[in-house]
N, C-alpha and C positions, 0 to 999 in steps of 0.2 A: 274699017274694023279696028277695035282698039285690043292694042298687043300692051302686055306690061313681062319681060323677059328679064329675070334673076339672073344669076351668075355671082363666081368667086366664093362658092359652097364647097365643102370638103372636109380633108381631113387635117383641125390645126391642132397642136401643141395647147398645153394650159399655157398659160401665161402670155400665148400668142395671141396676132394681129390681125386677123385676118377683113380683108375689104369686101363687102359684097356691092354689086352693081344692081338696078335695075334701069333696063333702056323700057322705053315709053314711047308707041307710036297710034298713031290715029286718032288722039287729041290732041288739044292746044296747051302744052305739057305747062307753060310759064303761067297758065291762068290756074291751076291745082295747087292745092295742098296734096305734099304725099306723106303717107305711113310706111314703117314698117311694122309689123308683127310676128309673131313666131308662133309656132305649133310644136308643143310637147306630146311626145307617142299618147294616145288614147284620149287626151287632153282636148279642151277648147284652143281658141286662138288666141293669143295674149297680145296687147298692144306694148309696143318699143319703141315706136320713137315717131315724129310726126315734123316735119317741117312744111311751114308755111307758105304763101305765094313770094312774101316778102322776106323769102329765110328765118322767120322767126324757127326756133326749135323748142322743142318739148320731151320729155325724156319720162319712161317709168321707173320709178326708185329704182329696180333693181338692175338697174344699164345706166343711172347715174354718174356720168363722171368716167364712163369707161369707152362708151361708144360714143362715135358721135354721129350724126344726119347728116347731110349735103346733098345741095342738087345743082348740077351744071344746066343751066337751061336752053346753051346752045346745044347738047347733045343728047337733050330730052331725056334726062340719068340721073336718078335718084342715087347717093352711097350709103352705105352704113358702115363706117370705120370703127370694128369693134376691137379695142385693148383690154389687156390685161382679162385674157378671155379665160372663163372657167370651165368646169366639166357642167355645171346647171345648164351655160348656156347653149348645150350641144340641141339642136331644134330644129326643124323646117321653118324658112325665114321666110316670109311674104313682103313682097309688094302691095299697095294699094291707092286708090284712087278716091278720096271719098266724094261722093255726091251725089247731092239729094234722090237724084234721079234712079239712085243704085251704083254700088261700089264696082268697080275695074279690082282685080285681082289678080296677078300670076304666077305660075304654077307651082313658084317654090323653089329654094333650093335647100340642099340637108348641111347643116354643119358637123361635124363630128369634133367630139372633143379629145383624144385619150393621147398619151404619151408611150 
C-alpha cells in the first residue's frame, strides 16, 4: 500500500521558514519524480515545485527563489524548505507522486500564516 505522509504544517510567522516533510512508503521512492502543490480554501490545487529522479528542480514563479525541493532518498522524504514565507502562502500543502498509471497523493497539511 502506498502512503505519502506530510508534516512540519502549522502556524509560521511572515517572514518565516518553515520545513515541511513528506515520508513515502510502498513504492520505489528513488525511481519518482515528486511534487509539491498547495490548495487555497475553495480553490483548485496549484503546482509548487517538482523535483526529479535526478534532483533536477522546478519551481512556480510564485515560490521562485524562496522555497526550495529536496529529497533524501535513503529516507524515502521529499522537503519543501519554504523562506521568506508570506501571508498568500498560507495553503493546504500536498505531496504527490506523478505517474502515468495515476497520481499517489497525501493528505495534506495546513500552513497558517499570521503574526
Amino acid at each position: 500500500q502506498v502512503q505519502l505522509v506530510e508534516s512540519g504544517g502549522g502556524l509560521a510567522q511572515p517572514g518565516g521558514s518553515p520545513r515541511l516533510s513528506c515520508a513515502v512508503s510502498g513504492i520505489d521512492f528513488s525511481m519518482y519524480s515528486m511534487a509539491w502543490y498547495r490548495q487555497f480554501l475553495g480553490n483548485q490545487r496549484e503546482w509548487v515545485a517538482t523535483i526529479s529522479r535526478n534532483s533536477m528542480t522546478f519551481y512556480a514563479d510564485s515560490v521562485k527563489g524562496r522555497f526550495t525541493i529536496s529529497r533524501d532518498n535513503a529516507k524515502n522524504t521529499v522537503y519543501l524548505q519554504m523562506n521568506s514565507l508570506k501571508h498568500e502562502d498560507a495553503a493546504v500543502y500536498f505531496c504527490k507522486v506523478p505517474r502515468s498509471g495515476g497520481d499517489y497523493w497525501g493528505q495534506g497539511t495546513q500552513v497558517t500564516v499570521s503574526s
